[in-house]
N, C-alpha and C positions, 0 to 999 in steps of 0.2 A: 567381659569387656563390654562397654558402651557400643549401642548401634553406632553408627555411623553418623554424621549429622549432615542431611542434605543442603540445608541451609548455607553452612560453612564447605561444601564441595565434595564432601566424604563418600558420597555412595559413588564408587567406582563400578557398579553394575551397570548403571544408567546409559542408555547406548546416545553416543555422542546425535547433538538434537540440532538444526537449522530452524529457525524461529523467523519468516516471510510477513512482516506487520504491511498491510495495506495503511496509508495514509489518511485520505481524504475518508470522514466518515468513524475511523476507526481509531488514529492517532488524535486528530486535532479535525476543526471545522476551517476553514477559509471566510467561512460569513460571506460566500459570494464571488471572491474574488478570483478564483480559477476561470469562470464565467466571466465575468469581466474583463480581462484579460483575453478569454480568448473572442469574445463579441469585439475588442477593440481592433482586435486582428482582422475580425471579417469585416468592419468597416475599412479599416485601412489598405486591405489586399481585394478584396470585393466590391465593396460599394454600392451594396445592392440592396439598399435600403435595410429594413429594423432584419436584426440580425434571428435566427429560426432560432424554436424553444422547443429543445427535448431534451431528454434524460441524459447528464452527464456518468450520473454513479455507476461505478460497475466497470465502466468506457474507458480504453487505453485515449490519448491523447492520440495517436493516429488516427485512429476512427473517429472520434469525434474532428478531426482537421478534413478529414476524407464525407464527414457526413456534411461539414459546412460548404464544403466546397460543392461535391451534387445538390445541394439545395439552391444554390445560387443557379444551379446550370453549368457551374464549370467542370472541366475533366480533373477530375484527381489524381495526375499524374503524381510520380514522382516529387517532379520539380516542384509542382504547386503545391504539395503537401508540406514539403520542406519551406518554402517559402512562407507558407500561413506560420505554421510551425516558428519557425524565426521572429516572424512578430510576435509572435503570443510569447515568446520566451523575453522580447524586450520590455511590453509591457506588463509582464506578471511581477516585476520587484515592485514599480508605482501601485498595483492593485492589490498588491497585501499591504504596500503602509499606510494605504488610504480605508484600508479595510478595518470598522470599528467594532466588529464582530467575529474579529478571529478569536480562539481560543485553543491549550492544550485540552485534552478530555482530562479528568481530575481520573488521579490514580496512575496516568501514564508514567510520568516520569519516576513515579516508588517503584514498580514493578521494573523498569527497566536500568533504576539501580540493585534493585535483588536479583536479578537475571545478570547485570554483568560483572556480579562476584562469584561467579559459577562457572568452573572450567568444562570444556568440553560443548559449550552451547554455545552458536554463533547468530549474532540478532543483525539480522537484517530485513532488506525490503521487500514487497511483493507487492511493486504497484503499477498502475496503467500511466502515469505520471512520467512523461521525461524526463532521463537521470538530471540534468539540469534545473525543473522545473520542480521535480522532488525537493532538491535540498535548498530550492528557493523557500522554497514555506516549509520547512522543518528549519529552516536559519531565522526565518521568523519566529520560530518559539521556542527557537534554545537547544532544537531537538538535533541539529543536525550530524554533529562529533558523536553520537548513539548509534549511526550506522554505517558504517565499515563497505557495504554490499550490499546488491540486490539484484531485484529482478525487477526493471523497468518497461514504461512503454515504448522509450527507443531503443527496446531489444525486439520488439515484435508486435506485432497490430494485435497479436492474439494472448490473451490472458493466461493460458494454459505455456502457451509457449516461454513468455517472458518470466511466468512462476517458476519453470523446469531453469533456464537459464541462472537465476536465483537462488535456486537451490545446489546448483553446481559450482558459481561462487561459492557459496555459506561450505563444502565441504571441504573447497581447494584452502579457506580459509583454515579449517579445524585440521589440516592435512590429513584426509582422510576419505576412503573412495564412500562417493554416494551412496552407493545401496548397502553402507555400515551406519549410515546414519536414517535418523525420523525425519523426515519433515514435516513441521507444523505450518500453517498459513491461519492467520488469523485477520479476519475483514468483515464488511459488514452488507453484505450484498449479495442475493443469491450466486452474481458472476464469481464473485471470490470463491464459493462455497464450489459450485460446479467444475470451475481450475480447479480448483485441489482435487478435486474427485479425479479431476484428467489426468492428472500424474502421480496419484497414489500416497496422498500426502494427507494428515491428520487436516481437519478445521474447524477452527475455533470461530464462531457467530460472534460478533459483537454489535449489540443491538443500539448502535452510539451514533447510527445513520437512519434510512430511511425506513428501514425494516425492522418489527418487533421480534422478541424473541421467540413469538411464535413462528411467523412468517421465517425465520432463517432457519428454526428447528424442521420445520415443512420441506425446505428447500435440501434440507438432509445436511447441516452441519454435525459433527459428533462431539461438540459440546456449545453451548451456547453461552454467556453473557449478558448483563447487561450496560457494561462498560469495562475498562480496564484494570479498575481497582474494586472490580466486583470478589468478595470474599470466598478464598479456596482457587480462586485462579492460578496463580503463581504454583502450588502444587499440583496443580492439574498440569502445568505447561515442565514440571522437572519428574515427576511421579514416573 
């Protein structure tokens, strides 16, 4: 008899898999507009003149609301984190339609029609992104009916945390207890690579962000890319 064909869903040895895609960097680019969006917040809720420039990638959306707000000098309370927060989520639909440099990463959307003709794999999120704020810009590129679940940044200020949260959907999804299943996170940022290390989960580099594929191999992912429709991927992610 014929082996089994994975492609078509046949290998039934395959241990049921949770697939964690980080967004910003790894899915699609924003051209800025996450930024935007959230600078229009700290004008609007602050007022403290030109709005501070550090490093978003990597950063849950809490942390960076909690890093705008002590740059200004204000206290990061609760309250005021939710309240930046709340702007940034009203002005992020106007800053991706205004955004002339958004794009999908080429390859994304093949892979993640070959991924969901495949039983027993559940493809979701694993992003610092607010569930809201996530499928604002995956609705801007088509992408957002592709995930079901995730692990967001308003599940947790901490990357590790809100990946674990993620991977706990992706199981309740496949009905199936966690420690029966793999999990994969695939992102493009040392923070990504480090969460997955936190909770014992595969990580896939994808070098579609700031970071080459050597820098993410350094950083100890255990496979790397150079995009999504990099060749051999897909059987690396069902193998």
């Amino acid at each position: 008899m014929d082996a089994p064909d994975r492609a078509a869903g046949g290998d039934v040895s395959r241990r049921p898999t949770i697939l964690l895609f980080d967004i910003d960097g790894t899915l699609i680019t924003c051209g800025g507009a996450g930024r935007d969006a959230m600078e229009r917040a700290y004008a609007e809720r602050l007022g403290a003149g030109p709005a501070p420039r550090f490093r978003f990638a990597g950063g849950t959306d809490l942390a960076i609301a909690r890093r705008f707000l002590e740059e200004a000098g204000a206290e990061p309370t609760d309250e005021a984190v939710d309240g930046f927060l709340a702007a940034y989520l009203r002005h992020l639909p106007d800053a991706l339609a205004a955004s002339r440099a958004f794009r999908v990463f080429d390859g994304v959307t093949a892979l993640l029609d070959r991924l969901a003709a495949l039983p027993d794999i559940a493809i979701g999120l694993g992003t610092g992104n607010l569930e809201a704020g996530a499928y604002a810009k995956l609705r801007r590129g088509g992408l957002d009916a592709r995930f079901a679940f995730g692990g967001f940044g308003s599940d947790h200020v901490e990357r590790a945390r809100l990946l674990a949260r993620g991977a706990e959907r992706g199981a309740a999804q496949l009905g199936r207890l966690l420690d029966a299943c793999e999990v994969v996170v695939l992102g493009d940022t040392e923070r990504d690579v480090a969460a997955a290390h936190a909770i014992g989960a595969r990580c896939v580099g994808v070098a579609t962000g700031p970071l080459s594929v050597e820098e993410l191999r350094d950083a100890g992912a255990h496979h790397v890319v150079d995009g999504l429709g990099a060749p051999g991927l897909y059987e690396h992610l069902v193998g």
